[in-house]
Phi, psi and omega in degrees: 000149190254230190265132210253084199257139167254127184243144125278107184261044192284149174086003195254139163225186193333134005242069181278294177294347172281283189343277191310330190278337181284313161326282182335289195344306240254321189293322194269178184286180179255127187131310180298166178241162181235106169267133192231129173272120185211167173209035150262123195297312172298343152325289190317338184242339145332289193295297187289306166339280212296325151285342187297321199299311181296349196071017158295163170259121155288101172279343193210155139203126198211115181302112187254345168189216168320299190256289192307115196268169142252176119233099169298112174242136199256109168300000000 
């Protein structure tokens, strides 16, 4: 496993948390991961399509409370 970066997009909504996660993505190396935190729910099912098209790996998605998501992405 490489380098583990985090971005928080909570409050931002469509198509906002895509942008930045896809942005984040395109930076870090390959092998690394990005946990990205949020609370839009269509982000949440938004973010992952759209790294499996980029070849990213979704390792997580995970419910953290009521609003709030996590999501693991493996470059």
């Amino acid at each position: 496993m490489g380098e583990v970066r985090s971005i928080d997009v909570q409050g931002y909504s469509c198509p906002y948390p895509l942008h930045i996660t896809l942005m984040e993505m395109s930076k870090i190396g390959q092998g690394d991961r990005l946990e990205i935190l949020l609370d839009n729910p269509p982000s949440c099912e938004d973010i992952p399509i759209a790294a499996g098209k980029k070849g990213y790996k979704v390792l997580e998605v995970t419910k953290l409370d009521e609003t709030l998501r996590k999501i693991v992405l493996e470059k």
